[in-house]
N, C-alpha and C positions, 0 to 999 in steps of 0.2 A: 495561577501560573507558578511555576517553578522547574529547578534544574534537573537532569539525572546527569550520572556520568559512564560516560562510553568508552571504547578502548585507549588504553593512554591515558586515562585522567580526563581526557576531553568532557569538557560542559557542554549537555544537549538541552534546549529548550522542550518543554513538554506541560503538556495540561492531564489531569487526576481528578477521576470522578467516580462516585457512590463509592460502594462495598460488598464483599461479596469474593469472589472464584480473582485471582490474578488474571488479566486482561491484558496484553498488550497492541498495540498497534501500530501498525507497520507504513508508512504513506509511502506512495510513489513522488517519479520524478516530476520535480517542478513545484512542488506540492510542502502541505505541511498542512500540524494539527487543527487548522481551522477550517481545511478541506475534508472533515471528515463530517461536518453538519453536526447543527445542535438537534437537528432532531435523532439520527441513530444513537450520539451518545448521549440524551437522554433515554432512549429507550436500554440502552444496554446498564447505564446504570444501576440500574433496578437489582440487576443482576448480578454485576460483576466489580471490581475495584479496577478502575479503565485507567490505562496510561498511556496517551497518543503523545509520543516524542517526535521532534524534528531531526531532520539526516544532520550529520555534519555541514558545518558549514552557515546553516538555515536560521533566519530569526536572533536570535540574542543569544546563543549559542556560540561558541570558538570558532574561529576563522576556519577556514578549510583550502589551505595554497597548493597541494600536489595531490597529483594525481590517486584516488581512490577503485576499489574492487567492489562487487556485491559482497564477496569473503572479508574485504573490510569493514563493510557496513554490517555482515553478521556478528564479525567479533565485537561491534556498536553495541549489537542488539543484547549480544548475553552479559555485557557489563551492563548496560540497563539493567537488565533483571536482577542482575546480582547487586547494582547498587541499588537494588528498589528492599531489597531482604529477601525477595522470593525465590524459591528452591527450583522453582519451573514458571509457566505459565502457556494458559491457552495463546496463541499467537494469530494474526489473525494481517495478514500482508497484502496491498494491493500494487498491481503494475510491477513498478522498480522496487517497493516493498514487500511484492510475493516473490521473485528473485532473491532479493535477502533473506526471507523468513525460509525458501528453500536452504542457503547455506545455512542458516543458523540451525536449520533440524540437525544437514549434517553435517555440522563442523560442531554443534554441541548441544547432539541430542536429549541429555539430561535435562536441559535448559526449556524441554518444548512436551508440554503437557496434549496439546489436541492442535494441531494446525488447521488453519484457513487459508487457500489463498485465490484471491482474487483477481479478476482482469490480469493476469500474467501469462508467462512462457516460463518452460522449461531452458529454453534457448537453442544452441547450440544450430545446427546446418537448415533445419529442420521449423528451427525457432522464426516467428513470423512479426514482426513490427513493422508496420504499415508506413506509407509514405504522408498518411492523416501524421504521423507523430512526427517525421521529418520534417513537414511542413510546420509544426506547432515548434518545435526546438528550433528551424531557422526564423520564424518570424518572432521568439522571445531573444534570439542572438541579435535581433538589429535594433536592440533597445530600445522602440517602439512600444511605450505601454499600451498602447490602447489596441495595437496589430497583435502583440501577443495576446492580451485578451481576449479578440475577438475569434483568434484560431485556437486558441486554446479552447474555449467555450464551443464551437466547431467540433472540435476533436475530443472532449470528455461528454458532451451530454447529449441525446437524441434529439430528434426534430419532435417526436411524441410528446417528449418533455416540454422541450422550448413551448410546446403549442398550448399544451396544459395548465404551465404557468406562466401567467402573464408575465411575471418582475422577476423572472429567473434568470436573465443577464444583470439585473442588476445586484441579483443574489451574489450570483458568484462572481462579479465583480470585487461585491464589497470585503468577500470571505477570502480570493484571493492575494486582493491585495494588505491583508491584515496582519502577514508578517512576512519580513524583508528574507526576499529568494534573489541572491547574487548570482547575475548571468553566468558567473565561470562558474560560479557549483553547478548550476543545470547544464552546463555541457561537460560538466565531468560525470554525472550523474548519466548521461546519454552514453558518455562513452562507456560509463560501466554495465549498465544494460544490454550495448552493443555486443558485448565481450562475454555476457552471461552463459553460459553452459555447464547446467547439472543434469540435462537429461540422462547422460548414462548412469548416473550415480543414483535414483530416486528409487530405484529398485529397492532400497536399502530401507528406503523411508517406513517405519513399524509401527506410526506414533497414528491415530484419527485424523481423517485428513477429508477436508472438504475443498470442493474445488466452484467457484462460484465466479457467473460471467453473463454478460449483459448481450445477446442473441445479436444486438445493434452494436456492439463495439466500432465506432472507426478506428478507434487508436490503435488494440489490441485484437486482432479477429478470434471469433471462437473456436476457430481452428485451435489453435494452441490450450483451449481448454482440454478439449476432447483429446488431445496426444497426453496433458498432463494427468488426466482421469484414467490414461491405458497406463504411462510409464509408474504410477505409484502405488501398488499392492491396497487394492479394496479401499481406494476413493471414493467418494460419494459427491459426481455430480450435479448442482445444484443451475439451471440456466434462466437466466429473467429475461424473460420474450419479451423483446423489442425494446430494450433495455440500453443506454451506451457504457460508454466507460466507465462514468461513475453511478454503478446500477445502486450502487446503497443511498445514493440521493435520489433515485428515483422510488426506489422502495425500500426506506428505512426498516418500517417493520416487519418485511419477509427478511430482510439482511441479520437484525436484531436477533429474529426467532430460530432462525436455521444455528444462530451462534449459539444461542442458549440452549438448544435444542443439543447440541452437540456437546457441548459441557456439561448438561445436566449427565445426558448416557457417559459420561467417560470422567467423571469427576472432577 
């Protein structure tokens, strides 16, 4: 464990692993680096030199009082890097972290070697977040641990999954609650989601760009992949049938390969 730092000097929480290609990684709302399973970032390590940071706000990190953007949390994203020494890096963003990793292309393209992104939206009129996630942000707003839990779990992972693994509530029980997520960041985190809109701008986007999404999303419908594979010049969509929200824990090692797969072609 240890710190990076984000726009402003802000202290962000974040975990570092193997060696290899710059890695970053992006979590969405609610969420943070222990949501991203020990088994994808074993498997990427192999690979890569991984850095999964927490948002503002999140785990032992700086407080976070007023209201934030996803353009806030991109200019998060490129002091990472820059405070990590790296010149660029693969990026690799899911939900409210593909949202960011979209400002971050373009608000500092230099900054972003090959992009991923995952279970999001472009946003904007058009942009589609389910009333699955509505009901997951009001039932973590009634500080109810065990109700956000359990719609959480609801609204990130399939019923295929659940059925699969036996102790997979009490997986992502235990992974959720393993670093401190304060109700008001996750509704400020909601509102800035709400608010997200880069689809007219993605035209722009020049950089390798994978678009990846779980067929079973409740949270995020696939819909929104398939608009963000038209709006961004020669995407390459990636879909994992029958898959929910968090498709990389249902299939770490398709999620791993298409990453490395992607970094190996574009360096």
């Amino acid at each position: 464990m240890e710190f990076v730092t984000g726009a402003g000097g802000r202290r962000l929480d974040c975990v570092r692993r193997g060696r290899g290609a710059p890695l970053l990684l992006i979590q969405g709302m609610a969420a943070h680096h222990a949501l991203w399973g020990a088994e994808l970032l074993s498997a990427l390590e192999e690979r890569f030199d991984v850095v999964a940071y927490d948002h503002r706000g999140v785990g032992r990190g700086d407080r976070a009082d007023e209201a934030f953007t996803t353009a806030d949390l991109a200019d998060d994203a490129a002091a990472v890097i820059a405070s990590l020494g790296w010149a660029d890096a693969h990026v690799f963003g899911i939900s409210l972290g593909g949202m960011v990793a979209q400002e971050l292309v373009l608000r500092h393209p230099a900054a972003v070697r090959t992009l991923a992104l995952g279970c999001t939206t472009a946003g904007g009129a058009q942009g589609i977040i389910s009333e699955t996630s509505r009901r997951m942000v009001e039932a973590i707003a009634t500080r109810d641990v065990e109700h956000g839990l359990r719609t959480s779990f609801e609204a990130n992972l399939s019923c295929r999954y659940a059925d699969r693994v036996p102790a997979a509530r009490e997986i992502y029980r235990e992974r959720a609650l393993a670093v401190r997520m304060p109700v008001p960041v996750v509704l400020m985190q909601w509102a800035a989601a709400q608010a997200h809109d880069a689809a007219d701008r993605l035209l722009t986007v020049d950089v390798p760009t994978l678009v990846l999404h779980g067929t079973a999303d409740a949270g995020m419908p696939v819909a929104n992949a398939l608009r963000l594979a038209e709006l961004i010049p020669a995407a390459q969509l990636e879909l994992f049938d029958g898959a929910g929200h968090l498709f990389w824990w249902e299939d770490p090692v398709r999620t791993a390969a298409l990453l490395t797969a992607q970094a190996s072609a574009w360096g």
